[in-house]
Z-matrix of the N, CA and C atoms (Angstrom, degrees):
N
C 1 1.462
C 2 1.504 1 113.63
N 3 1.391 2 132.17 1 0.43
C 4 1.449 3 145.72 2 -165.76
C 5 1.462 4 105.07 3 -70.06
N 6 1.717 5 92.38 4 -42.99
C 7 1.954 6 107.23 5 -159.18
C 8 1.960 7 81.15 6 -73.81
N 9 1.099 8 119.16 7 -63.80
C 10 1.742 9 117.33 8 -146.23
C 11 1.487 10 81.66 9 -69.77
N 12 1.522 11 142.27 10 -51.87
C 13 1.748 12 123.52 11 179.14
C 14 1.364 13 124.86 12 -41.34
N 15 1.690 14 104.83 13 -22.92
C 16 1.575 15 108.79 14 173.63
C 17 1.243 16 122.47 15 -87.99
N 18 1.578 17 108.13 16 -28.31
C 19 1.055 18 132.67 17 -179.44
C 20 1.793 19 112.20 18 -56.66
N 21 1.403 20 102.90 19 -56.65
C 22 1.204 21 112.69 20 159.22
C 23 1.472 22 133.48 21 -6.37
N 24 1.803 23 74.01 22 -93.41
C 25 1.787 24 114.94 23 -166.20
C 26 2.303 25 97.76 24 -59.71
N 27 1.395 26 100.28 25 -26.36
C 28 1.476 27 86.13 26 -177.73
C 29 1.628 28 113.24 27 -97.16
N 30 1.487 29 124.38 28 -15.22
C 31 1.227 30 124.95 29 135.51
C 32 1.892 31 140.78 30 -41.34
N 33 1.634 32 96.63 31 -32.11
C 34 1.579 33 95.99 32 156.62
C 35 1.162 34 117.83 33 -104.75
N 36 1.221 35 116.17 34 4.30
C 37 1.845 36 101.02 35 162.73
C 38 1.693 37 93.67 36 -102.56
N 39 1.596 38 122.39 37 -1.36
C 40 2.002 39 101.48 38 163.91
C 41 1.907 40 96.14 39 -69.04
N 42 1.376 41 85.23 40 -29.20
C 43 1.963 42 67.47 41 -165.01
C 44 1.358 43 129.02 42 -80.72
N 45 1.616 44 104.57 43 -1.08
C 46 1.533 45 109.98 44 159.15
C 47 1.487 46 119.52 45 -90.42
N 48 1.034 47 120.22 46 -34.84
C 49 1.303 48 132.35 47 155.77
C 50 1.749 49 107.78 48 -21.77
N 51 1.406 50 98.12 49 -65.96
C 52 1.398 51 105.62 50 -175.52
C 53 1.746 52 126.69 51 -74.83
N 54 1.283 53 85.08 52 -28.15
C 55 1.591 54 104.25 53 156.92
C 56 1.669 55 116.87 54 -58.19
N 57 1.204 56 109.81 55 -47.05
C 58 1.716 57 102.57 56 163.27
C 59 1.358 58 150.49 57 -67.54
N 60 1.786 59 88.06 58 9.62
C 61 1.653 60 105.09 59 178.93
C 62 1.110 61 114.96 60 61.12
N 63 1.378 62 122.93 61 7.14
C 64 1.706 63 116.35 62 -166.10
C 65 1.823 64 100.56 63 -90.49
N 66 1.179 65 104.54 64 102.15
C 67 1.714 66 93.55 65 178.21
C 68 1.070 67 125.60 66 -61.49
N 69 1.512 68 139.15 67 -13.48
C 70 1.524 69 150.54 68 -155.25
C 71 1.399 70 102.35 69 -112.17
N 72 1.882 71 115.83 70 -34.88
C 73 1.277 72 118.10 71 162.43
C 74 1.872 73 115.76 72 -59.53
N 75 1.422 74 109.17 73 -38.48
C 76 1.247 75 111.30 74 -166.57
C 77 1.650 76 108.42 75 -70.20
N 78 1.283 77 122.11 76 -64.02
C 79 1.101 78 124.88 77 164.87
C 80 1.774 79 115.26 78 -17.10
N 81 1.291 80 104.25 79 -60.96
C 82 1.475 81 121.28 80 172.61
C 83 1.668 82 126.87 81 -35.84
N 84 1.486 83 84.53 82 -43.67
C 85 1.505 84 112.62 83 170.42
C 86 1.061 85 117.23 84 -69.55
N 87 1.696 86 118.48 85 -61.24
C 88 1.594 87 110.37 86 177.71
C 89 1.384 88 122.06 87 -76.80
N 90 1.339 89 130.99 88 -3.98
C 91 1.548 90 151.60 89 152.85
C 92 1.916 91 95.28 90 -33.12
N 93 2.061 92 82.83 91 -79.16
C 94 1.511 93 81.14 92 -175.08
C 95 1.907 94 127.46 93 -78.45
N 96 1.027 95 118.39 94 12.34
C 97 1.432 96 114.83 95 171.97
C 98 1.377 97 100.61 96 -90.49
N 99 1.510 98 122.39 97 -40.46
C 100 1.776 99 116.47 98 -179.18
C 101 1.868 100 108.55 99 -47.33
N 102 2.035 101 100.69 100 -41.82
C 103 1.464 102 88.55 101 -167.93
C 104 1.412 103 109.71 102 -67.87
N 105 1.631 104 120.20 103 -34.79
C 106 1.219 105 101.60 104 170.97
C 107 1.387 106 142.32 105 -88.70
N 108 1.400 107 108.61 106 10.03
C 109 1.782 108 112.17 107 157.41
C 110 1.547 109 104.50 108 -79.35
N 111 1.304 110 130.48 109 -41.65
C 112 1.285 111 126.66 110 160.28
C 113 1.438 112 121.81 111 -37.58
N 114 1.161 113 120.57 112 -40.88
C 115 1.608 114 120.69 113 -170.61
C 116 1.563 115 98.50 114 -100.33
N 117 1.382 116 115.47 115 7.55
C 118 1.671 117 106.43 116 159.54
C 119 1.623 118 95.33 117 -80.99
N 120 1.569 119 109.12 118 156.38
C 121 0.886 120 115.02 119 -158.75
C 122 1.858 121 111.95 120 -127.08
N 123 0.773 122 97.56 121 16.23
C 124 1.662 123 109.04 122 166.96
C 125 1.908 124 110.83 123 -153.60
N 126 1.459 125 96.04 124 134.03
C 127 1.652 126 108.60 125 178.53
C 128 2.054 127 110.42 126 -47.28
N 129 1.022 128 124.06 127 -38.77
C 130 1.142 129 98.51 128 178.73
C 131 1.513 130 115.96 129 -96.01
N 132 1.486 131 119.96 130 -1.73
C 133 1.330 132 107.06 131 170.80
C 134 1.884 133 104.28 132 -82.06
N 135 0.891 134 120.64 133 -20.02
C 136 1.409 135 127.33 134 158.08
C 137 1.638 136 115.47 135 -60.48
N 138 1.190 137 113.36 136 -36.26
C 139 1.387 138 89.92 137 163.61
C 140 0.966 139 126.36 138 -106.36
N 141 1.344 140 119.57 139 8.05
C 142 1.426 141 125.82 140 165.99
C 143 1.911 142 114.86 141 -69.52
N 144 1.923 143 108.60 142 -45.48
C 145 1.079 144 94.58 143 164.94
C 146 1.454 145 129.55 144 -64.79
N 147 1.418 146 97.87 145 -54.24
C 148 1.882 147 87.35 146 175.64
C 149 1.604 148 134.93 147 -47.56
N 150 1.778 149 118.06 148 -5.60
C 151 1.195 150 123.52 149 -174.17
C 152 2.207 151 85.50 150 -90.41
N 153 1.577 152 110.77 151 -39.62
C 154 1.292 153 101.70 152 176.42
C 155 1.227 154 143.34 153 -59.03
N 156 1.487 155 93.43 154 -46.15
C 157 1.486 156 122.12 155 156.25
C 158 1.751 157 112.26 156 -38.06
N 159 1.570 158 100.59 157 -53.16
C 160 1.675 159 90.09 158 -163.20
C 161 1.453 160 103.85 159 -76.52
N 162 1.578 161 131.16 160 -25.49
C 163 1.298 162 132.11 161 -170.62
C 164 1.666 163 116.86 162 -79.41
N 165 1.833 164 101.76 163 -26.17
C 166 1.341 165 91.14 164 157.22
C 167 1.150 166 147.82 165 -84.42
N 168 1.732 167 116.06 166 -22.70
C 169 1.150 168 148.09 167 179.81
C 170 2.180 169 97.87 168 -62.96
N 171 1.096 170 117.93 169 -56.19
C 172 1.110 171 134.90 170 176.79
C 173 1.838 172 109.49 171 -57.03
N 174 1.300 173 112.89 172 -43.61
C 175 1.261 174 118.88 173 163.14
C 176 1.036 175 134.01 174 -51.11
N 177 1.374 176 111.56 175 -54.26
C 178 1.293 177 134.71 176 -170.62
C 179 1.494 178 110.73 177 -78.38
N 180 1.507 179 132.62 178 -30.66
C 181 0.678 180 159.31 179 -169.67
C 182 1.536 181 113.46 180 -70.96
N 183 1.623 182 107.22 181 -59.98
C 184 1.219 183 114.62 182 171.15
C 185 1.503 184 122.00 183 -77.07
N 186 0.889 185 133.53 184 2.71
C 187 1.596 186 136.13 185 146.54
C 188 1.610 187 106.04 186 -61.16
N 189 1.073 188 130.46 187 -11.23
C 190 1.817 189 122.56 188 177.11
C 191 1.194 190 91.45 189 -141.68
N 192 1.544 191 106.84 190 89.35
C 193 1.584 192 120.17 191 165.78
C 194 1.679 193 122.03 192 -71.39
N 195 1.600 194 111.29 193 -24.26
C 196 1.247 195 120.76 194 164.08
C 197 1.289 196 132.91 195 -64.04
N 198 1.404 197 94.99 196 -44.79
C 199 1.415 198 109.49 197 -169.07
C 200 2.003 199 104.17 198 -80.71
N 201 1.204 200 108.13 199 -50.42
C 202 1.678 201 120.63 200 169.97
C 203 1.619 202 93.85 201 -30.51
N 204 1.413 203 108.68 202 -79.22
C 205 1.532 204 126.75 203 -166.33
C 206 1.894 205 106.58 204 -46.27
N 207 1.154 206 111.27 205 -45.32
C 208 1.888 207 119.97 206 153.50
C 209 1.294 208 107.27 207 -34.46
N 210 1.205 209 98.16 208 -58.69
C 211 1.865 210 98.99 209 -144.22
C 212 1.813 211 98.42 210 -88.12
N 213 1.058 212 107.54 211 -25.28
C 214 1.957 213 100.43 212 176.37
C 215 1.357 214 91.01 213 -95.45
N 216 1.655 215 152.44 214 -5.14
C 217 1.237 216 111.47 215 161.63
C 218 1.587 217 112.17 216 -81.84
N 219 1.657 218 111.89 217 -10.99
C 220 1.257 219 92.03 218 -178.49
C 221 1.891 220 126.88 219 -106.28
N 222 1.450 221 89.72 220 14.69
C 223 1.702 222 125.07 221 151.05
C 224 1.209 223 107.35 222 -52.13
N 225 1.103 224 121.77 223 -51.67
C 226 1.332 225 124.77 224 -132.32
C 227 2.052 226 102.82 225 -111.66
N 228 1.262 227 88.78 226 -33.60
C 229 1.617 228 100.50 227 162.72
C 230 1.189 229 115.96 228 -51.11
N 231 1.751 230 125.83 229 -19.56
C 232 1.154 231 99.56 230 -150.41
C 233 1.541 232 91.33 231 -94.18
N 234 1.474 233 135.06 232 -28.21
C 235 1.277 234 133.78 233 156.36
C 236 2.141 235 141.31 234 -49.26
N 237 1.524 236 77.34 235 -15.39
C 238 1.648 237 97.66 236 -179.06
C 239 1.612 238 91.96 237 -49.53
N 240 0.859 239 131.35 238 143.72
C 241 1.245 240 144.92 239 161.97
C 242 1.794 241 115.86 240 -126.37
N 243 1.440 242 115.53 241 26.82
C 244 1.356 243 118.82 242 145.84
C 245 1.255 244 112.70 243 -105.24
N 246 1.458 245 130.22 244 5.06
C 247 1.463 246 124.49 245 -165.46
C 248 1.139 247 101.24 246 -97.44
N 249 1.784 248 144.03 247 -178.97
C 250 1.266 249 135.84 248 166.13
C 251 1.590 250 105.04 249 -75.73
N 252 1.363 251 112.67 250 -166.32
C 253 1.357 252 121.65 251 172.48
C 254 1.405 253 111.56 252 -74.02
N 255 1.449 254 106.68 253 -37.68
C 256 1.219 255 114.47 254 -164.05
C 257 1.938 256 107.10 255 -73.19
N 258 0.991 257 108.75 256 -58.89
C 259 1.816 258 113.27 257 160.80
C 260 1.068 259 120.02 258 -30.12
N 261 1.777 260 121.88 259 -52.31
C 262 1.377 261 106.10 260 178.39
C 263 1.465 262 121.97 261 -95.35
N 264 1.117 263 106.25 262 4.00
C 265 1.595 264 114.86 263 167.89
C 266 1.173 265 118.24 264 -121.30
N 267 1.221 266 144.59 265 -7.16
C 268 1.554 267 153.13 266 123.28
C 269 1.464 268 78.40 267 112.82
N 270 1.081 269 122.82 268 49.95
C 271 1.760 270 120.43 269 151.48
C 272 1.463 271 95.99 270 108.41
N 273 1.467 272 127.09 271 -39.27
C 274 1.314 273 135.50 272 -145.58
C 275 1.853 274 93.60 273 -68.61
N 276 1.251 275 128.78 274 -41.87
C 277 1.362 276 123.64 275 -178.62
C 278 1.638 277 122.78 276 -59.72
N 279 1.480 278 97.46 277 -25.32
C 280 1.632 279 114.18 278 177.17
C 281 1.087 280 109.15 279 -70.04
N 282 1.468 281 127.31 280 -58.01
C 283 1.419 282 150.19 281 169.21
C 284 1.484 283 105.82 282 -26.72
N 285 1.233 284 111.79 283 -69.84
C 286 1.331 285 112.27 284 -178.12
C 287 1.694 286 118.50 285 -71.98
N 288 0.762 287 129.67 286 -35.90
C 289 1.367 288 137.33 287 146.47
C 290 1.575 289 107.03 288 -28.70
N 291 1.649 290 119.34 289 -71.20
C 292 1.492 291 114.91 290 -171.26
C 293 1.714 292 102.94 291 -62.90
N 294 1.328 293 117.79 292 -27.45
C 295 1.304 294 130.77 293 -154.12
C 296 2.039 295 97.55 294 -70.33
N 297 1.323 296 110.55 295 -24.77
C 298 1.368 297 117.31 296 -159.03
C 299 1.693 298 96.41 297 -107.81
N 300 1.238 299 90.77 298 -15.14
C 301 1.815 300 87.42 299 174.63
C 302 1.379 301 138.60 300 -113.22
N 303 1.913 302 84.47 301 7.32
C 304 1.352 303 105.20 302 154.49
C 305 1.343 304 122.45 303 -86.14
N 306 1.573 305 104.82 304 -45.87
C 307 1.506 306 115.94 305 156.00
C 308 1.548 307 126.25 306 -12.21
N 309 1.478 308 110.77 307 -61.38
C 310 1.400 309 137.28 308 -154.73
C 311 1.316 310 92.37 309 -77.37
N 312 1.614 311 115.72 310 -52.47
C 313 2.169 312 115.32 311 178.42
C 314 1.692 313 94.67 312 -76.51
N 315 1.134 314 158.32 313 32.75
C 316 1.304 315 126.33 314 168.75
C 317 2.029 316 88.23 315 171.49
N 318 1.563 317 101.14 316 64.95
C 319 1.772 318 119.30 317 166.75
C 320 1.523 319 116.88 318 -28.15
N 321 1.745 320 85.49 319 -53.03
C 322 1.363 321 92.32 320 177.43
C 323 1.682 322 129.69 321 -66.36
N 324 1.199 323 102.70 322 -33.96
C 325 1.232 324 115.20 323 179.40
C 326 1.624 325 114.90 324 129.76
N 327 1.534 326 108.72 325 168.79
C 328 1.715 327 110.67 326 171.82
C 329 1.459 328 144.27 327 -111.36
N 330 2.418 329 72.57 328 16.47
C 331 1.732 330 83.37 329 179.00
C 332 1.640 331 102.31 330 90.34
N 333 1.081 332 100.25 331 118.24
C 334 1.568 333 131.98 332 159.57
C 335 1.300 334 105.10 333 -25.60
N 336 1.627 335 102.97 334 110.43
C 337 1.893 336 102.23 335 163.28
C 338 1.735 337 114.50 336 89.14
N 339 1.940 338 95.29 337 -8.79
C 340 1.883 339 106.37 338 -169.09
C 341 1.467 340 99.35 339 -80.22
N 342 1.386 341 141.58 340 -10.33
C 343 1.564 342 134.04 341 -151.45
C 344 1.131 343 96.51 342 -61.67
N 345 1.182 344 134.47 343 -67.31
C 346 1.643 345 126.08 344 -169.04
C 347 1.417 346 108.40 345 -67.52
N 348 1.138 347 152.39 346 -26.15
C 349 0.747 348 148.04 347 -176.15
C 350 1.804 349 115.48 348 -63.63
N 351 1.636 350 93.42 349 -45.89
C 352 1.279 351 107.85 350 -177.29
C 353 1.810 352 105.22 351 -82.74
N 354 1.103 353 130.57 352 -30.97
C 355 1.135 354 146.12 353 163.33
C 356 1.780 355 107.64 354 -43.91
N 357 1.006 356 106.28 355 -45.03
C 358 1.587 357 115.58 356 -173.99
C 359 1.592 358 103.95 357 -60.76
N 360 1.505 359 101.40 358 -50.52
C 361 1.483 360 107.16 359 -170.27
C 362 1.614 361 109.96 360 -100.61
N 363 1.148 362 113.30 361 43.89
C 364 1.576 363 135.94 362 -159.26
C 365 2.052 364 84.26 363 -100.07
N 366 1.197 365 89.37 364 116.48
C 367 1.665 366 79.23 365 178.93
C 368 1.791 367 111.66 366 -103.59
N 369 1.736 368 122.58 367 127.82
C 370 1.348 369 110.23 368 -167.08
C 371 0.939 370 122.91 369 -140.86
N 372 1.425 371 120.08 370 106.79
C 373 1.340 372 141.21 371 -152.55
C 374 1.670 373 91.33 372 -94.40
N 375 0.893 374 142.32 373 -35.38
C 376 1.849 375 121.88 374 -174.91
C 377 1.614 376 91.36 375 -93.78
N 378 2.001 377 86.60 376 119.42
C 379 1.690 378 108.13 377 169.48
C 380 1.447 379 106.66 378 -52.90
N 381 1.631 380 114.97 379 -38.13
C 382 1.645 381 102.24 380 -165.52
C 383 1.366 382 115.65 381 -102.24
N 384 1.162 383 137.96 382 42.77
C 385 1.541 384 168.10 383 126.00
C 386 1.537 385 121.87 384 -92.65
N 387 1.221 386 121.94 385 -16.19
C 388 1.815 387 135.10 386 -178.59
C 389 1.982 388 112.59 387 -50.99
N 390 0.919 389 90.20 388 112.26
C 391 1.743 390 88.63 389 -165.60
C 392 1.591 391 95.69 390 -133.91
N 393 1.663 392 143.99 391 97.13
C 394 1.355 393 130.46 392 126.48
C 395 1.799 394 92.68 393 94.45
N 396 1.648 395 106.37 394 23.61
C 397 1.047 396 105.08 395 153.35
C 398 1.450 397 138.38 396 -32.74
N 399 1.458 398 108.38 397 114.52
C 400 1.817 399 112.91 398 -166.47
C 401 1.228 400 143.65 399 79.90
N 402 1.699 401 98.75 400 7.14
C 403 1.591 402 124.74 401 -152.32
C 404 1.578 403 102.00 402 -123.52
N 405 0.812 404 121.14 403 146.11
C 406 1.910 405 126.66 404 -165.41
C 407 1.780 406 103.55 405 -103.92
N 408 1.187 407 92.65 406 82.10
C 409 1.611 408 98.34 407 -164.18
C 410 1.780 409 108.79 408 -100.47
N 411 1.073 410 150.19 409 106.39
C 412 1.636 411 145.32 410 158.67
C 413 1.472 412 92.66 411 -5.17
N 414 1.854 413 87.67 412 159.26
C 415 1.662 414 106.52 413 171.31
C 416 1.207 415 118.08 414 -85.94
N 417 1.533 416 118.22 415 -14.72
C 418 1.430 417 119.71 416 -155.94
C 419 1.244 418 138.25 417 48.50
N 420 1.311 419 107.07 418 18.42
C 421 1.760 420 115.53 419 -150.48
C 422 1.636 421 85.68 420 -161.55
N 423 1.495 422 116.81 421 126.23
C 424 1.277 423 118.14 422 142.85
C 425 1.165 424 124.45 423 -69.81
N 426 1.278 425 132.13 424 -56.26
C 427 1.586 426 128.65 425 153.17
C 428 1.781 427 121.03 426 -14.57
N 429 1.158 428 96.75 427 -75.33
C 430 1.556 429 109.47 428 173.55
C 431 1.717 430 112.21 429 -49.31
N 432 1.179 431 126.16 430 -53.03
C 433 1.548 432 131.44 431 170.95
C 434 1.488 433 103.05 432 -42.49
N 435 1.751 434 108.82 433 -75.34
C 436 1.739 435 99.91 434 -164.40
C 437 1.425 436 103.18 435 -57.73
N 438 1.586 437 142.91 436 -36.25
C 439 1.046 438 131.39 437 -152.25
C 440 1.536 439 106.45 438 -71.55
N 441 2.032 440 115.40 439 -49.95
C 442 1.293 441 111.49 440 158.10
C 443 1.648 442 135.48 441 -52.41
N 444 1.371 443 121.45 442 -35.19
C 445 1.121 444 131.23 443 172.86
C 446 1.260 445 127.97 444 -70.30
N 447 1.599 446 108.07 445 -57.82
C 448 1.734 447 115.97 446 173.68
C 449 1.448 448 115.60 447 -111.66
N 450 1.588 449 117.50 448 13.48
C 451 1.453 450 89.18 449 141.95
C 452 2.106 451 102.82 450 85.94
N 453 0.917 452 101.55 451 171.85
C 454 1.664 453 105.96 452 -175.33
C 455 1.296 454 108.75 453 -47.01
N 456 2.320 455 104.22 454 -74.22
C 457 1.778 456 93.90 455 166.38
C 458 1.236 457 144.60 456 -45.48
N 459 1.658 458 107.01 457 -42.19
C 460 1.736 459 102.07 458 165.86
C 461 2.030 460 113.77 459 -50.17
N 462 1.332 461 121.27 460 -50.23
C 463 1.564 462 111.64 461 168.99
C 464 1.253 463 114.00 462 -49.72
N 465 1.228 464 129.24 463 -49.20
C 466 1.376 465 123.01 464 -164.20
C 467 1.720 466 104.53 465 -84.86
N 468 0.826 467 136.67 466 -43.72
C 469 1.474 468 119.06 467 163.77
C 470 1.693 469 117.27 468 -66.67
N 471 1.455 470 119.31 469 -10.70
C 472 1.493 471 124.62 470 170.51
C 473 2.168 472 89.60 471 -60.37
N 474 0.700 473 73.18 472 -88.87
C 475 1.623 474 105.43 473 174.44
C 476 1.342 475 131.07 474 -4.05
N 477 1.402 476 104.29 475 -38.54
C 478 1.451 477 135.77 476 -171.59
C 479 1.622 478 103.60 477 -108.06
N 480 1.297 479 118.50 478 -20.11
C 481 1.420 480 139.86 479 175.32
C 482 1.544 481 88.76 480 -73.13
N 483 1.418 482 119.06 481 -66.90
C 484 1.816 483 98.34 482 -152.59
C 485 1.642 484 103.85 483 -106.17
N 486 1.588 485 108.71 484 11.89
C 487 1.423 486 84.99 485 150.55
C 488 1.911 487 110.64 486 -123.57
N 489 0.983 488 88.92 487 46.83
C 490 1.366 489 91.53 488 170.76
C 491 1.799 490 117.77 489 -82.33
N 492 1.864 491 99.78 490 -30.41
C 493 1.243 492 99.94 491 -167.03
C 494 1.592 493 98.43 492 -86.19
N 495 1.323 494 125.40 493 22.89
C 496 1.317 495 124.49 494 -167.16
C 497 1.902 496 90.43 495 -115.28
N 498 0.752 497 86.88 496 -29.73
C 499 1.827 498 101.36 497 -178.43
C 500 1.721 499 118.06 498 -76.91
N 501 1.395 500 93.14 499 -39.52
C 502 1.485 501 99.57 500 -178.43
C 503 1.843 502 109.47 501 -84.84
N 504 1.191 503 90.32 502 -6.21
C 505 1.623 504 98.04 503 -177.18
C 506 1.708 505 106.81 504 -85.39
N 507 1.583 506 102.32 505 -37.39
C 508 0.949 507 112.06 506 -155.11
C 509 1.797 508 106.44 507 -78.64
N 510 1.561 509 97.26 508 -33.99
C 511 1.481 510 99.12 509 160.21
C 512 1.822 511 146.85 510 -57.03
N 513 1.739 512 100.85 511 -25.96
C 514 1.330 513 119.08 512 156.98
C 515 1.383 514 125.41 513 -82.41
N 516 1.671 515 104.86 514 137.27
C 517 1.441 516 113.51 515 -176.95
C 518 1.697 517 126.14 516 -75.71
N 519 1.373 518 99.55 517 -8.07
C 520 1.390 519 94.51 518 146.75
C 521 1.289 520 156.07 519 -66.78
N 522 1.006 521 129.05 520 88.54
C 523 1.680 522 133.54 521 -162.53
C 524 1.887 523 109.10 522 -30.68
N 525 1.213 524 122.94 523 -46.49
C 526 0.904 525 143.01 524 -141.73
C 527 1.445 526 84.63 525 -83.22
N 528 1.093 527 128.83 526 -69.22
C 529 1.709 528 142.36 527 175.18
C 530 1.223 529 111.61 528 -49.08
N 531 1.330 530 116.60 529 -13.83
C 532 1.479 531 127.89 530 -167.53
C 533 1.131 532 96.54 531 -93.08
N 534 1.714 533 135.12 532 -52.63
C 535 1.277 534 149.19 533 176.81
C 536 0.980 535 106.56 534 -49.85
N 537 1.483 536 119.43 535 -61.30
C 538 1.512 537 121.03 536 -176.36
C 539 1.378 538 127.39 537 -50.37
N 540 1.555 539 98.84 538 -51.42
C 541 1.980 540 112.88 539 172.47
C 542 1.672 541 100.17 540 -46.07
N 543 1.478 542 126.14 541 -55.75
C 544 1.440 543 113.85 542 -172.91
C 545 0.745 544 124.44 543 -67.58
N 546 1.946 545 129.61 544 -27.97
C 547 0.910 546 142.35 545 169.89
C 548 1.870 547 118.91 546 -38.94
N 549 1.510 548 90.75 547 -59.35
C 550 1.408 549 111.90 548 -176.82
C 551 1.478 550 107.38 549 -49.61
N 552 1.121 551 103.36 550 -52.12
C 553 1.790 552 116.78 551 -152.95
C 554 1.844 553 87.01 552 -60.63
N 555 2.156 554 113.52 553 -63.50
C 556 0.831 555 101.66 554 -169.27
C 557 2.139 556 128.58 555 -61.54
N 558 1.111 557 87.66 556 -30.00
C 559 1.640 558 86.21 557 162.73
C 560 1.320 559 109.63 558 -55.88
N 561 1.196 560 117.40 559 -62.87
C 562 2.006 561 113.71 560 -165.44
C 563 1.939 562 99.56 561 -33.93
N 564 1.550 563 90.74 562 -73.06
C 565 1.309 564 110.03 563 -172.75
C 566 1.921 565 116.99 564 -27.65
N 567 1.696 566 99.22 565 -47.68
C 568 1.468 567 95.86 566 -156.33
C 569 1.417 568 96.72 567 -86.76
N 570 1.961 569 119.03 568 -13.74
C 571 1.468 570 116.02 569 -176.90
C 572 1.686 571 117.49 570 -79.82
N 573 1.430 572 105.69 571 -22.43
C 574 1.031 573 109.73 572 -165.76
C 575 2.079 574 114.05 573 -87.96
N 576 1.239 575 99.67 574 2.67
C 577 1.161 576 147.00 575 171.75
C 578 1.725 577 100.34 576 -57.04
N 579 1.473 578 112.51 577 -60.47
C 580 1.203 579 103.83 578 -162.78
C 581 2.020 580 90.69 579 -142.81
N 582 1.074 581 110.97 580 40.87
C 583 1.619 582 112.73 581 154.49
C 584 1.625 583 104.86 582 -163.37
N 585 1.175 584 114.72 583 179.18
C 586 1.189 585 119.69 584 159.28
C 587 1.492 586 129.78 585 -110.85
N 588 1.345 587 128.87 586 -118.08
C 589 1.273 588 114.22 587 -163.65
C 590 1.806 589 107.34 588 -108.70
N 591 1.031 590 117.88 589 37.92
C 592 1.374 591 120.00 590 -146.52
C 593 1.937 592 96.96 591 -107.77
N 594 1.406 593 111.50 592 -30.20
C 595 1.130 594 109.52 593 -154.75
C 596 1.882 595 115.16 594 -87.17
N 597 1.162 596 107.03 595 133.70
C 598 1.797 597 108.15 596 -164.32
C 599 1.308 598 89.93 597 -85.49
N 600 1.135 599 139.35 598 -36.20
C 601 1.716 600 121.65 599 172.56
C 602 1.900 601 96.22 600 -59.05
N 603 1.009 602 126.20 601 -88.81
C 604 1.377 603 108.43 602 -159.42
C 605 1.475 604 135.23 603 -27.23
N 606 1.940 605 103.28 604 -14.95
C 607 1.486 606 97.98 605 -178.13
C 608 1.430 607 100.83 606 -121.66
N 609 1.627 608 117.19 607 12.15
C 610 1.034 609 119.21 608 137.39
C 611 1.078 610 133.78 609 -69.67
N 612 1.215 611 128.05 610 -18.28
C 613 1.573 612 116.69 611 161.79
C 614 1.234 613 129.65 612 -124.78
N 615 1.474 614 111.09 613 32.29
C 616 1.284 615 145.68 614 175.01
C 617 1.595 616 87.62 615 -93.98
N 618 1.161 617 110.01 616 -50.08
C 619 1.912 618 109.67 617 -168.59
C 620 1.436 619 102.26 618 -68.24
């Protein structure tokens, strides 16, 4: 009963997760519930959690009829394809967009800590990409930062950083360590996606 009590308890923190509208958190979430239905270790205790999982998540859920009804319209925004870029990605699609076309004037990069700076003087001629013109705004994106800042080498040693723990996993004959190394790598990868370097869980389990 250990696996379905965990099973549980990490099914009602997916459903607050999702309760916070945070889409980059959610993803995060279902990242890590796959690794741990994966590391259950027999087919029907796997479907035993996922039948738990879905009845609590659904439970829990419907006690905040407001907030549910929030959080799937703004699910659901992110596919609207009458909205701008900027609406359904709350700026973050622009960002990366300016982030790659700073890239392209300065390969190398703009220097450690320059993104807004260079962002400010980001000049942007397509109205439907236009994001905070002249304004010293974060990347929101670790990805997007080293690529504007450091340039090819800063990515490629980014790079080699978070799949390393996918590599070192991959070298031990333990399955379990093996799971974990990919695990890691793929979390880093998909978090760093939509924050930067700020977060003490990510280098908590980086450590």
């Amino acid at each position: 009963g250990g696996q379905l009590l965990l099973a549980s308890l990490a099914s009602v923190d997916l459903a607050w997760v999702f309760l916070s509208r945070s889409r980059g958190s959610l993803l995060l979430g279902l990242i890590a519930m796959g690794y741990l239905l994966v590391s259950v270790r027999s087919l029907p205790r796997r479907v035993t959690s996922v039948a738990a999982a879905a009845l609590l998540i659904a439970g829990v859920s419907g006690h905040f009829d407001a907030l549910q009804s929030d959080a799937a319209r703004r699910f659901s925004k992110l596919l609207d394809q009458r909205m701008s870029l900027e609406e359904r990605t709350s700026g973050r699609g622009n960002l990366a967009l300016g982030g790659w076309r700073i890239f392209t004037h300065h390969p190398f990069g703009v220097g450690t800590g320059g993104f807004e700076d260079a962002w400010a003087e980001l000049e942007q001629l397509d109205n439907s990409t236009r994001f905070a013109p002249g304004r010293q705004v974060p990347a929101h994106s670790a990805w997007v930062m080293v690529l504007a800042e450091n340039g090819v080498p800063g990515v490629i040693v980014f790079t080699l950083f978070v799949g390393s723990f996918a590599l070192t996993g991959m070298r031990r004959r333990d399955p379990t360590l093996r799971r974990l190394g990919l695990f890691t790598t793929v979390i880093l990868a998909a978090a760093f996606m939509t924050t930067e370097f700020q977060s003490k869980a990510l280098w908590f389990l980086a450590a």
